[in-house]
C-alpha positions as CSV (number, residue, x, y, z in Angstrom):
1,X,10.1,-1.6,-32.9
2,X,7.3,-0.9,-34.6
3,X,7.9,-2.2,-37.9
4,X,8.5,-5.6,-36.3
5,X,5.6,-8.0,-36.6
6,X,4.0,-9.0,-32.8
7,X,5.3,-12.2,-33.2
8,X,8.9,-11.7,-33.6
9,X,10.6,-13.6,-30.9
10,X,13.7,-10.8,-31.5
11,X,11.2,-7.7,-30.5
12,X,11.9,-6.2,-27.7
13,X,9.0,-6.3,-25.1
14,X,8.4,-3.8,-22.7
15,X,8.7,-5.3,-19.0
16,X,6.2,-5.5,-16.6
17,X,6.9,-2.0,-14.8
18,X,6.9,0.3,-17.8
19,X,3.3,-1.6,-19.2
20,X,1.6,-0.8,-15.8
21,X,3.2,2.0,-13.7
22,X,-0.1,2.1,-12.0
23,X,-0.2,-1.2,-10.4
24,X,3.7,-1.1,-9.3
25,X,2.9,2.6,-7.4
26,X,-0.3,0.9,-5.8
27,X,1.8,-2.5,-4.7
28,X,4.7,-0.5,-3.4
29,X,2.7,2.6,-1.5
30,X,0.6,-0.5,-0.5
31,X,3.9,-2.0,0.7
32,X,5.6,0.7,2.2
33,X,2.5,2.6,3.9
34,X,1.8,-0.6,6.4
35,X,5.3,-1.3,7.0
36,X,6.1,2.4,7.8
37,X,3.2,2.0,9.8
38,X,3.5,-0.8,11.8
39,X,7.2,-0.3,12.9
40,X,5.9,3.4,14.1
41,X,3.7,1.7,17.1
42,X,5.4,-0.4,19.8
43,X,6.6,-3.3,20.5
44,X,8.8,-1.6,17.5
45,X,9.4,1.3,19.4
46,X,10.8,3.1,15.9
47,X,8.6,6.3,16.3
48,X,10.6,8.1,13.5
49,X,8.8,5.9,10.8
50,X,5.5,7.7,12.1
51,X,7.2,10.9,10.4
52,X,8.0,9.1,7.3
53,X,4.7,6.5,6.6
54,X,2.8,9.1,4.2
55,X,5.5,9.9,2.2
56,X,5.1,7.0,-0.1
57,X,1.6,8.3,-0.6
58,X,2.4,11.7,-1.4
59,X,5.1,11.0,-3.6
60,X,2.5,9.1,-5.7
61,X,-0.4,12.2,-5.3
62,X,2.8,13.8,-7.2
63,X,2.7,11.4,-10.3
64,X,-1.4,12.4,-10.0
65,X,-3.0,8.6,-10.0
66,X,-6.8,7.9,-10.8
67,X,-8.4,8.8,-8.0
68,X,-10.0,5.3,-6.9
69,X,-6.7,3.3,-7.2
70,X,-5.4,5.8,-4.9
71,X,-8.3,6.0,-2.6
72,X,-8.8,2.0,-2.5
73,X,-4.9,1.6,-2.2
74,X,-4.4,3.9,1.1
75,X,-7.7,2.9,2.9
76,X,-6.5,-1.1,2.0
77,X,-2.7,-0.3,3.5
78,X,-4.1,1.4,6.6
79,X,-6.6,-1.4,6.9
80,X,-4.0,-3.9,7.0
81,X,-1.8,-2.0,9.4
82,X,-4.2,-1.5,11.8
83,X,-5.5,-4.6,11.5
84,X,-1.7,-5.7,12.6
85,X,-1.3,-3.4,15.1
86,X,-4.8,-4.5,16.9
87,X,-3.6,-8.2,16.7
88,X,-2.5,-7.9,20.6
89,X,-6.2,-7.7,21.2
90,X,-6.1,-11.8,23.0
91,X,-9.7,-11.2,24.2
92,X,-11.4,-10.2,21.0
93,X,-12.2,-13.3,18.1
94,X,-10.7,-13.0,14.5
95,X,-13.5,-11.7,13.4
96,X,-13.9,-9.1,15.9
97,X,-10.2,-8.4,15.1
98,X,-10.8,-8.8,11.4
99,X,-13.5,-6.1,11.6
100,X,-11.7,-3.8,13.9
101,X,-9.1,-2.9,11.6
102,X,-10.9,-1.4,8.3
103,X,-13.3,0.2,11.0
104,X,-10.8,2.1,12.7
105,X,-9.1,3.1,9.7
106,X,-11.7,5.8,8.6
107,X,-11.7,7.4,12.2
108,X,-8.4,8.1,12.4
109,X,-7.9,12.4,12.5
């Protein structure tokens, strides 16, 4: 492969997955961590997935990522999530509900 000139139509080109492992672990922990998350709370009522949404996560702490993809990845996926999850707030504005969600991700213990 590498004696082939980058312009040969005929060399074979790595796909998208192998050139950036990085990015498909973020989209899919991404992925995975708010829908494991959101089907744990009701009106799901699937309170299994609650033992089952950090594994993504820690399966990619295994493969030891950068730490600010990872960081920047999990607070984003919790942000979203919650930000789902508070969406049966009727009385508070998008805004209010748009801010709720990253704010409560950082207090959760």
């Amino acid at each position: 492969m590498s004696d082939l000139p980058p312009y040969d139509l005929y060399a074979e080109h790595p796909p998208f997955y192998q050139k950036n492992p990085g990015l498909v672990w973020a989209a899919a922990v991404f992925v995975l961590t708010v829908v494991l998350t959101v089907l744990s709370f009701p009106p799901y009522n699937k309170a299994e997935f609650a033992y089952a949404f950090a594994g993504p996560a820690l399966f990619w702490a295994y493969e030891r990522p950068r730490f600010k993809p990872y960081a920047l990845t999990l607070f984003a996926a919790q942000a979203v999530a919650w930000t789902i999850l508070l969406g049966w707030l009727r009385h508070v504005t998008w805004l209010g509900l748009l801010l709720l969600g990253p704010l409560r991700t950082p207090m959760l213990s």
